[in-house]
DRENLUM-847513 format. One record per residue: residue in three letters; x negated, y, z of N, C-alpha, C in turn. Coordinates in steps of 0.001 Angstrom, whole numbers, padded with zeros to 6 digits, always signed. Each point is the difference from the previous one (the first is absolute). Layout:
<nodes>
ALAXYZXYZXYZ
...
</nodes>
This chain:
<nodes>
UNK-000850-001199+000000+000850+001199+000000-000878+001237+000000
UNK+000215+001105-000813-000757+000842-000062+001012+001219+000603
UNK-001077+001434+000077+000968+000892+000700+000878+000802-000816
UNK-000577-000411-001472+000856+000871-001320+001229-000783-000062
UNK+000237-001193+000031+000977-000648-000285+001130+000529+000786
UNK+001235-000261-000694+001357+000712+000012+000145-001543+001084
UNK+000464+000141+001181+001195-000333+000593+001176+000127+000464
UNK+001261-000933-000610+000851+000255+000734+000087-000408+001513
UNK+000734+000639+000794+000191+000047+001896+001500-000653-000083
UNK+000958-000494-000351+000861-000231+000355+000421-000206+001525
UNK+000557+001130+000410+000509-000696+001857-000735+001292+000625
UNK-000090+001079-000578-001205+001276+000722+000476+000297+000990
UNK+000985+000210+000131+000575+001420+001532+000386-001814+000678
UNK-000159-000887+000289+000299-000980+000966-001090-000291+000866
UNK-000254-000882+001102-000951-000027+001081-001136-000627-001161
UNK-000205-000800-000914-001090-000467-000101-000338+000783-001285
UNK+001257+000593-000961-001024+000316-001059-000386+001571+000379
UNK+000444+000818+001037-000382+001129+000166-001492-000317+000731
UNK-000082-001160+000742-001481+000254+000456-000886-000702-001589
UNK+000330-000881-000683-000863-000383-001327-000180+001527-000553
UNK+000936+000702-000298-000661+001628-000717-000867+000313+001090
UNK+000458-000167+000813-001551+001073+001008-001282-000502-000322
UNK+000135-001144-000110-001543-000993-000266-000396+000178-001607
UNK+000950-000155-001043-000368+000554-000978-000074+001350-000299
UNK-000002+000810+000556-000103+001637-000268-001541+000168+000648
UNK-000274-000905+001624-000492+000388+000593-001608-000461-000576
UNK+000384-001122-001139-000871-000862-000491-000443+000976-001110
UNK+000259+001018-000871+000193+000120-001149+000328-000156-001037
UNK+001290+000049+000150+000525-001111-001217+000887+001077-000208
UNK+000526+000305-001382+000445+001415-000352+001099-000175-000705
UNK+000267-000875-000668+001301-000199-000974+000976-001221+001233
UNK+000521-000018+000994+000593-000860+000217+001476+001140-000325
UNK+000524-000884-000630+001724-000312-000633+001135-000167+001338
UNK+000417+000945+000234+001429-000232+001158+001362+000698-000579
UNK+000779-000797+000352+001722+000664-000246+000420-000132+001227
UNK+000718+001065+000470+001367-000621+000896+001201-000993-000562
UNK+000415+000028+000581+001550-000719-000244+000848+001352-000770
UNK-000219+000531+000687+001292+001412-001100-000562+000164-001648
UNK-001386-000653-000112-000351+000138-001314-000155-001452-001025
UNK-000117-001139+000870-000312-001356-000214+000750-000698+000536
UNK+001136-000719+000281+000445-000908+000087-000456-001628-000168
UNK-000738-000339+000876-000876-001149-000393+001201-001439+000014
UNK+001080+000182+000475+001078-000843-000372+000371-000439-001473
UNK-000102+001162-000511+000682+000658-001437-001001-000461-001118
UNK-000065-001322-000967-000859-000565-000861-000116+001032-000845
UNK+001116+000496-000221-000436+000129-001546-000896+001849+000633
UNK-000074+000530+001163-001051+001310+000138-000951-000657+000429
UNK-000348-000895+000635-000971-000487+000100-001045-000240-001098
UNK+000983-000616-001019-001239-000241-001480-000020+000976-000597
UNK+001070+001367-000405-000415+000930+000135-001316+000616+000321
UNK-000185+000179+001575-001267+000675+000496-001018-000743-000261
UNK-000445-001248-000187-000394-001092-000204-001032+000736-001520
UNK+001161-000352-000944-000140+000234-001255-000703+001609-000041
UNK+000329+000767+000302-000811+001903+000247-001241-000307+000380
UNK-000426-000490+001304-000790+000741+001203-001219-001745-000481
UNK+000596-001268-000002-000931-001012-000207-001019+000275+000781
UNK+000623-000587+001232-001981-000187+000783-000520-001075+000255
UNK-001100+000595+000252-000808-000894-000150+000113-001205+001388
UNK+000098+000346+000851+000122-000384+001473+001735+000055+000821
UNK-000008-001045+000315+001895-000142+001002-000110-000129+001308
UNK+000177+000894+000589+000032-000733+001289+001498+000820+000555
UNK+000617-001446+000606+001634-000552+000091+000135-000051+001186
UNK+000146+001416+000521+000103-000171+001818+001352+000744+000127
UNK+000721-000049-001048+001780+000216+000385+000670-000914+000446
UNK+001043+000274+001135+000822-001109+000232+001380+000172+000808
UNK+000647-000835+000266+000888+000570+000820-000642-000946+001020
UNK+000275+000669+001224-000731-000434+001425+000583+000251+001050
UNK+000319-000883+001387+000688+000425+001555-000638-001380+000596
UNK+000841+000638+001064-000444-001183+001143+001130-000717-000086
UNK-000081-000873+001460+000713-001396-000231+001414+000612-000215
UNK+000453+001292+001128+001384-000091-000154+000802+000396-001848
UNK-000865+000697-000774+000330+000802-001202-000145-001648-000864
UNK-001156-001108+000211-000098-000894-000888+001135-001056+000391
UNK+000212-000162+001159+001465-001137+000547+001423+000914-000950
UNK+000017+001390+000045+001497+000468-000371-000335+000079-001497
UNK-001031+000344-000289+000385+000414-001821-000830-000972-000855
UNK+000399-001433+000278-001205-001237-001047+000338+000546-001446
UNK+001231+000184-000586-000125+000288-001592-000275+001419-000127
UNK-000301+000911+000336-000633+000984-000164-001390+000001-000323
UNK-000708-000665+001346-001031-000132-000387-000747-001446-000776
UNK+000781-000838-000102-000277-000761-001390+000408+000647-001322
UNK+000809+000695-000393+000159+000448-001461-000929+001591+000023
UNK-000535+000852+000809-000571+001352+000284-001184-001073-000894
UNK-000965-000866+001150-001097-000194-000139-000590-000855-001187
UNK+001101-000903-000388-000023-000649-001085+000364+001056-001516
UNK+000409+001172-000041+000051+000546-001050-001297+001170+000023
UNK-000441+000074+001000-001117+000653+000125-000775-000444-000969
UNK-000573-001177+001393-001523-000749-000991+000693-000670-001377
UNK+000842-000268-000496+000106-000571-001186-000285+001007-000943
UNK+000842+001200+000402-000395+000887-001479-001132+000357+000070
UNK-001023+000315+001126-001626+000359-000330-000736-000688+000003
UNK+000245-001656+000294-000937-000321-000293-000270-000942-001204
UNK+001671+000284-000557+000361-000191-001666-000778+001051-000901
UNK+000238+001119+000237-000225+001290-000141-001756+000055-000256
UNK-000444-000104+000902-001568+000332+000672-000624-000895-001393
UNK+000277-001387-000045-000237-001379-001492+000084+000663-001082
UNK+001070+000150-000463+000511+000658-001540-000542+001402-000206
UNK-000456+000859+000953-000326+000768-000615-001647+000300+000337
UNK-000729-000666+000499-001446-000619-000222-000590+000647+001373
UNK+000679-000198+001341-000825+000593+000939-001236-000995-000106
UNK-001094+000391+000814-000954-000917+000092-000532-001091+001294
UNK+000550+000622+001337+000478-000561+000766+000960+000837+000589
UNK+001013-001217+001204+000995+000526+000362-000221-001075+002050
UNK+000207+000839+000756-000506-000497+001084+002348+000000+000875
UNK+000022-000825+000422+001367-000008+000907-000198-000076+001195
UNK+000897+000561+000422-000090-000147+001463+000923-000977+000511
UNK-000358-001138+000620+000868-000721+000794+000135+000171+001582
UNK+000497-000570+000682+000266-000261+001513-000260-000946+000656
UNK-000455+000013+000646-000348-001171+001428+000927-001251+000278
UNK+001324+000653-000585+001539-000718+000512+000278-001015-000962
UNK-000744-000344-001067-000102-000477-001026-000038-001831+001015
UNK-001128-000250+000425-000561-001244+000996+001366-000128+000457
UNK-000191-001294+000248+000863-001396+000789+000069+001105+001554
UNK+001617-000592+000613+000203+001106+001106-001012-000856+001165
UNK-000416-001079-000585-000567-001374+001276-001309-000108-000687
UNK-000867+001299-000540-001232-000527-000822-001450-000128+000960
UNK-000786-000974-000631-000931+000290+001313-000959+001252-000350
UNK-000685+000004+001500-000168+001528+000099-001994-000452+000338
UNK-000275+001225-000234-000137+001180-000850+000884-000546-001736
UNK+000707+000878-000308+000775-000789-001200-001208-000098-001562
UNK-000150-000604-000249-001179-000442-001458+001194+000557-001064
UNK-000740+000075-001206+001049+000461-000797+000625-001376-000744
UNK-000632-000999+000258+000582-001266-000644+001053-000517+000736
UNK+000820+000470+001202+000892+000045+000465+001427+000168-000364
UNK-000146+000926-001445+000831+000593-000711+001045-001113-000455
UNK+001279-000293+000332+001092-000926-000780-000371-000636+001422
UNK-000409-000188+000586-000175-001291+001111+000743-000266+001143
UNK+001191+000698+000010+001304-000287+000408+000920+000667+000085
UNK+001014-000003+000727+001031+001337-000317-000267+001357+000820
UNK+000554+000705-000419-000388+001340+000425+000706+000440+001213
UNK-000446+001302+000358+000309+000365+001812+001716+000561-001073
UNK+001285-000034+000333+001296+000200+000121+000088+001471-000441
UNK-000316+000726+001069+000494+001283+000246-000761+001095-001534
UNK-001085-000496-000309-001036+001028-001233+000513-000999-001523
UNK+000992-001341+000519-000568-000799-001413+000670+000549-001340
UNK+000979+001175-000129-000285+000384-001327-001410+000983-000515
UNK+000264+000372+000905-001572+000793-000380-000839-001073-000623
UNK-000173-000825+000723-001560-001206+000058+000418+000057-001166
UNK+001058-001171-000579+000052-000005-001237+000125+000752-000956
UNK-000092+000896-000139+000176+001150-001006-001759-000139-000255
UNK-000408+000900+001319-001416-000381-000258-001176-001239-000340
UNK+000612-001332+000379-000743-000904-000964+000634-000246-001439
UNK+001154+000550-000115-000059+000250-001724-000756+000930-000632
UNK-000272+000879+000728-001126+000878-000830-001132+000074-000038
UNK-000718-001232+001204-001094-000420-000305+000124-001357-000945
UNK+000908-000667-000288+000023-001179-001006+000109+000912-000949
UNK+000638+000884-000418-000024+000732-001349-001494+000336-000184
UNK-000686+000833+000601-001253+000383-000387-000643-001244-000274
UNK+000152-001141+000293-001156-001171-000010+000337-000640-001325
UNK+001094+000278-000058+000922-001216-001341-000598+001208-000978
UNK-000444+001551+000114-000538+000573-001272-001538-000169+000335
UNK-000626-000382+000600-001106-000154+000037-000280-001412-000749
UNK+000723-000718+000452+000069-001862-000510+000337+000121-001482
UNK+001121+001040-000341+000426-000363-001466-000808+000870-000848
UNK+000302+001421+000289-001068+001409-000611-001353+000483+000166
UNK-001006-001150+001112-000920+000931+000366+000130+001453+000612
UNK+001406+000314+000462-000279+000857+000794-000516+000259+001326
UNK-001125+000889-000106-000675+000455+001424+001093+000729+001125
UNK+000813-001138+000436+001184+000528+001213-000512-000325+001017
UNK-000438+000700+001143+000070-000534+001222+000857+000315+001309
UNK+000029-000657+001281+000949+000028+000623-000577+000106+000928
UNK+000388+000903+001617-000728+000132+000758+001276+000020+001544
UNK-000443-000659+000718+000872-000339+000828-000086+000593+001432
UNK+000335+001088+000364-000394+000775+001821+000866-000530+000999
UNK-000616+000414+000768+000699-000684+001367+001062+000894+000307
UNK+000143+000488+001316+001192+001013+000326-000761+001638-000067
UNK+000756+000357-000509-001213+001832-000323+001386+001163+000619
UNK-000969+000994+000634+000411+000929+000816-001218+000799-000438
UNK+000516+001756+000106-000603+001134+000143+000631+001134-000504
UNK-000716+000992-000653+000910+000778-000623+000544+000265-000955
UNK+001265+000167-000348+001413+000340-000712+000690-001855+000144
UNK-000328-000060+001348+001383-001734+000209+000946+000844+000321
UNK+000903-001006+000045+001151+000261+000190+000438-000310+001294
UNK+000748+001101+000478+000300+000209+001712+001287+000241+000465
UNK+000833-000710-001276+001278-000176+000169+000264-001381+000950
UNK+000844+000184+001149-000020-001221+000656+000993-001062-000418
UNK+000605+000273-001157+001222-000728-000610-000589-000790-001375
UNK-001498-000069-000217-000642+000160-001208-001161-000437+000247
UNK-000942+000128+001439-001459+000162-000532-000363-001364+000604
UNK-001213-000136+000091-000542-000658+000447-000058-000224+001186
UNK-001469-001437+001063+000172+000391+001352-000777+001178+000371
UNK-001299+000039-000703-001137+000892+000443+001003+001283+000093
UNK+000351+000692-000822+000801+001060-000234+000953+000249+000889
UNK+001127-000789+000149+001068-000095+001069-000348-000075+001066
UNK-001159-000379+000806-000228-000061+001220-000627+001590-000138
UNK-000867+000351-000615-000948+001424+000289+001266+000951-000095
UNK+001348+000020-000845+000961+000565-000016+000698-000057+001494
UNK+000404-001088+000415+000603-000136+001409-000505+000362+000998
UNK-001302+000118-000199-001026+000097+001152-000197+001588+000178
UNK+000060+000570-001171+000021+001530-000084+001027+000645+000506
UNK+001556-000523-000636+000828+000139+000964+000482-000402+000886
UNK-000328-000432+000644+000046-000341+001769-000530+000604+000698
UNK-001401+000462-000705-000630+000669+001046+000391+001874-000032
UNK+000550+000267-001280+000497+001490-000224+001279-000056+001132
UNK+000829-001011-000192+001274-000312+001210-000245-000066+000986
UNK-001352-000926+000462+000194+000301+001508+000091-001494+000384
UNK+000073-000703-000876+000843-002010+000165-000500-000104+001264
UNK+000292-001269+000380-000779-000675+000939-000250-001089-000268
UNK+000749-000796-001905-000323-000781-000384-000001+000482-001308
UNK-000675-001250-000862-000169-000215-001162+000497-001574-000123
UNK+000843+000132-001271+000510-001364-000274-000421-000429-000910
UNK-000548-001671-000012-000494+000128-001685+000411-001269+000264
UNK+000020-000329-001633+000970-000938-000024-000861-001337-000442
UNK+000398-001297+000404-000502-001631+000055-000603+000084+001474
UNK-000866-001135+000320-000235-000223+000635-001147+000410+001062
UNK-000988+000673-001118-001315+000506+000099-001037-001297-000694
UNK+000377-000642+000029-001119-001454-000033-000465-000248-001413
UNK+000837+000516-000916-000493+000063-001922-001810+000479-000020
UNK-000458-000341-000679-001374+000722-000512+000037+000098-001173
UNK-000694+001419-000070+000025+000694-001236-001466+000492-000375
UNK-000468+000043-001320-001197+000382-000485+000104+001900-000431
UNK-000336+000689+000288-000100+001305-000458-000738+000797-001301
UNK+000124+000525-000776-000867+000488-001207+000440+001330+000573
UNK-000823+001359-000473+000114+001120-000149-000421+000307-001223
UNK+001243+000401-000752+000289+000127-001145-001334+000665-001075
UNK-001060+001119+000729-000808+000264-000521-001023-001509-000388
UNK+000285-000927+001244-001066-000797-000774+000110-000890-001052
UNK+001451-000171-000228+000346-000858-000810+000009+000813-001509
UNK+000139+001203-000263-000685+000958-000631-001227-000198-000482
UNK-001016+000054+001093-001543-000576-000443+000301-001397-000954
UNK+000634-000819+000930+000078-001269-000735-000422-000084-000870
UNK+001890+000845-000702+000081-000164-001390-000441+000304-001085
UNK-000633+001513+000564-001074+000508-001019-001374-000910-000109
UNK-000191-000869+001316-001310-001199-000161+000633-001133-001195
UNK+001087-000319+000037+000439-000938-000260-000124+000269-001724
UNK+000811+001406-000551+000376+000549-001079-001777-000453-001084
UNK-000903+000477+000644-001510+000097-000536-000850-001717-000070
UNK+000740-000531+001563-001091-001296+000271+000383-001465-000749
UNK+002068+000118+000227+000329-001544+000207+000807+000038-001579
UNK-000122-000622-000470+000496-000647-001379+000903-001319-000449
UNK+000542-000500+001238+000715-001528-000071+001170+000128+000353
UNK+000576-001126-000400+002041+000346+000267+000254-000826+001140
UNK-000846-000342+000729+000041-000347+001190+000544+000573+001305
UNK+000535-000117-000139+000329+001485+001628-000435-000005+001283
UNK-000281+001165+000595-001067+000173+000760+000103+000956+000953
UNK-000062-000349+001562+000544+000740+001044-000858+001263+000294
UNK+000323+000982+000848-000177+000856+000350+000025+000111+001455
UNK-000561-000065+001220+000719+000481+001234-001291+000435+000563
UNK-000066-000389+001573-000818+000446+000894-000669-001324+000485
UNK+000410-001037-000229-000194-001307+001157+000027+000172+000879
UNK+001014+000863+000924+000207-000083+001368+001624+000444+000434
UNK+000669-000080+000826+000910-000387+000348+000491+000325+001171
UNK+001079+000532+000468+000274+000673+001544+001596-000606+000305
UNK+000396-000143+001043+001582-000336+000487+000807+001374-000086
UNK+001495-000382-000678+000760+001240+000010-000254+000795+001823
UNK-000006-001015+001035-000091+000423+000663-001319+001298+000676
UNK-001298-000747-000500-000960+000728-000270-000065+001174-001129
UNK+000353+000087-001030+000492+000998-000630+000817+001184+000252
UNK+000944-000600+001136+000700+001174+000553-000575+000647+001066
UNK-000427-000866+000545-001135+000542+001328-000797+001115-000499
UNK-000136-000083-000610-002090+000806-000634+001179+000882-001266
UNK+000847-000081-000357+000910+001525-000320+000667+000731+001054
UNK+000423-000648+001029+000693+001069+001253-001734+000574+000264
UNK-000741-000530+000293-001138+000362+000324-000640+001446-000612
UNK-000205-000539-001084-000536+001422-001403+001316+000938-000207
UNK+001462-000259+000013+000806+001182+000214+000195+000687+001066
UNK-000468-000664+001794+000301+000652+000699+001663-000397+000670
UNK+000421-000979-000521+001118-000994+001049-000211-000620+001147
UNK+000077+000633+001247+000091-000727+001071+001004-001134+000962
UNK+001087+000023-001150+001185-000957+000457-000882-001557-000154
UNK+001316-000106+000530+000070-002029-000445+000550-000435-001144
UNK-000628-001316-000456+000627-000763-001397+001092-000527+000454
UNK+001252-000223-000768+000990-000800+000156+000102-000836-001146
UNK+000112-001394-000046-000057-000619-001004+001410-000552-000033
UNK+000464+000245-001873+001671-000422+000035-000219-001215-000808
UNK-000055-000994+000590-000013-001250-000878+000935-000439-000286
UNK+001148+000755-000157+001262-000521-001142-000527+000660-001378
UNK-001614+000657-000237-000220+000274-001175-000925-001069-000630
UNK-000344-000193-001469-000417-001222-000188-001863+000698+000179
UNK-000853-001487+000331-001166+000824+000296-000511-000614-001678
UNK+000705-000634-000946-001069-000482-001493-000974-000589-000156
UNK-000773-000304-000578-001189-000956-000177-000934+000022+001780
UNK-000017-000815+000299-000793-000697+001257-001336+000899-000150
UNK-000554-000239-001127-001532+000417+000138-000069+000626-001685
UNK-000728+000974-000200-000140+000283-001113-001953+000319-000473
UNK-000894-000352-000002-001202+000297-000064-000752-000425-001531
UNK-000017+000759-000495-000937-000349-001484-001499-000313-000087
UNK+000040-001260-000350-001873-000135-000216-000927+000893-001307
UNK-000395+000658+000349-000668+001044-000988-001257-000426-000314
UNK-000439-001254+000131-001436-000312-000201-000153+000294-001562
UNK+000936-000130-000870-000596+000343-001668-000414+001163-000539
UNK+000886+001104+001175-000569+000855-000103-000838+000728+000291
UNK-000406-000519+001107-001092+000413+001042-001073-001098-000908
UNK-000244-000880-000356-001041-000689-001049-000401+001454-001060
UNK+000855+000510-000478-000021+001167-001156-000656+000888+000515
UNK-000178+000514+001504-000821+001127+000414+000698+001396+000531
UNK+001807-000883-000059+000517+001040+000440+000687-000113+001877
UNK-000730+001408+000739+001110-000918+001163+000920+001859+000444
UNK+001329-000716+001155+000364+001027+000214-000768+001403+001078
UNK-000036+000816-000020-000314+001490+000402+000486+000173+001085
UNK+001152+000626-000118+000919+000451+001114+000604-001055+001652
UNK-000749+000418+000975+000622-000819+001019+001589+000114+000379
UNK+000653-000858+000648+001573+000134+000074+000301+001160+000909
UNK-001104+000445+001393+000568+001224+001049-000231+001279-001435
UNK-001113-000286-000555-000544+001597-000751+001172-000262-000953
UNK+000407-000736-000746+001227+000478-000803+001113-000164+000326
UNK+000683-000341+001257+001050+000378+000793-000252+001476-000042
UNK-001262+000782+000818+000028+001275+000715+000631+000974-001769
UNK-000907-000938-000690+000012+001215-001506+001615-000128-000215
UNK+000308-001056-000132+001330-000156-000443+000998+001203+000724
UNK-000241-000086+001754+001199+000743+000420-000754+001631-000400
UNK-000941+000123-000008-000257+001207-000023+000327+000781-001447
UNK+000405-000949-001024+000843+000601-001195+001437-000152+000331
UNK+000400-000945+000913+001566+000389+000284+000246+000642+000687
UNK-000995+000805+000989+000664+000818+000920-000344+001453-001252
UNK-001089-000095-000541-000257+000760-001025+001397+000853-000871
UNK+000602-001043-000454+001784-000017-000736+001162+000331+000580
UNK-000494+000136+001341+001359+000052+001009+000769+001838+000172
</nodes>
């Protein structure tokens, strides 16, 4: 990848592709290609090949999507199976026919067996059924990594697929009807402590473990990934390390300044048991993560109190 080359950003103003422009701007890279939605409709085939057909870049990277947490993925499964499936189909139909040269996707963590063993390998992938509450998502997203592979297998296309763990920082989403946990707890935790609480409620059990990314590094990643990795293999992204929701909430009342107590409502579901990605392929490549989980907690709230 060179820095003249035209990329398209698909997914810019969202948590991961607004931090990928920072890394490519910050990199030098001068022609990257962005639309909003009021100008691109990435649903919409026939503007898609449209822009496709004009702009032809050289480079894809497919970090649009529709995205929530468990409660938004349990209420709206055909939403986000037909959103995400008309996404990646038209670009990365799109990206083929009109001669990008590579095209990098972004997948999800949620993809793995809800019972996979852990640290999860990426050969895990199909290896049993999926955690309930994310599984249209999952599937949406291993169709669009079988699509990229089936054009790599049939076209020689240079598609690759890159898979992160759970990512938090700045521009997530801090809707508590919508976001994530990282997010929803630093949200609850903020307000409780502006109120006065004497608790904070969060919901399962506490006992889930979760792997953390901060979105800038998965950024690095991809720009490592965009230059280094060349196979339709797919290939994780995280931290290799791992904290309890319960510990997670601890060490956010902590960095916001919540002195209440946790209340745990376990009439909420707590989702996959354990979630931890083995990153050794990528860490073989020379890439590892940057950012520790307290230093990008602190950064994180300090752009949401930033917005407030």
């Amino acid at each position: 990848m060179d820095q003249d080359d035209s990329i398209f950003l698909a997914g810019h103003r969202g948590l991961v592709g607004s931090a990928i422009l920072r890394k490519l701007q910050s990199d030098g890279f001068t022609r990257v290609l962005t639309r909003p939605r009021t100008e691109l409709d990435l649903t919409n085939s026939r503007a898609v090949d449209q822009f496709f057909a004009q702009e032809k870049p050289a480079i894809v990277v497919l970090a649009a999507a529709k995205v929530g947490g468990i409660k938004a993925n349990n209420e709206l499964p055909v939403e986000f199976l037909l959103a995400n499936l008309q996404i990646q189909n038209n670009l990365i139909r799109a990206a083929y026919e009109q001669g990008a040269r590579k095209l990098l996707f972004l997948g999800s963590s949620c993809i793995y067996p809800k019972f996979a063993p852990q640290p999860i390998p990426e050969s895990a992938l199909l290896g049993g059924p999926l955690e309930p509450t994310n599984e249209a998502y999952a599937v949406a997203k291993i169709a669009g990594i079988k699509l990229c592979q089936a054009y790599a297998h049939e076209y020689g296309a240079n598609f690759i697929s890159v898979m992160p763990t759970n990512l938090y920082g700045p521009n997530d989403n801090f809707d508590l009807a919508t976001s994530h946990v990282l997010a929803a707890l630093l949200r609850k935790a903020h307000d409780a402590k502006e109120a006065g609480a004497r608790a904070l409620v969060v919901w399962g059990s506490g006992t889930p473990r979760r792997e953390f990314l901060h979105v800038d590094d998965l950024a690095a990643a991809c720009v490592f990934l965009l230059q280094n990795y060349d196979s339709p293999e797919i290939i994780n992204v995280g931290t290799g390390k791992d904290v309890s929701i319960r510990e997670l909430a601890e060490l956010i009342s902590e960095i916001v300044g919540f002195e209440g107590e946790l209340s745990w409502d376990a009439s909420q579901p707590d989702g996959t048991p354990r979630k931890l990605l083995d990153i050794s392929k990528i860490e073989s490549l020379g890439w590892r993560p940057q950012i520790s989980l307290r230093e990008g907690i602190v950064r994180t709230y300090d752009w949401f109190r930033a917005g407030k």
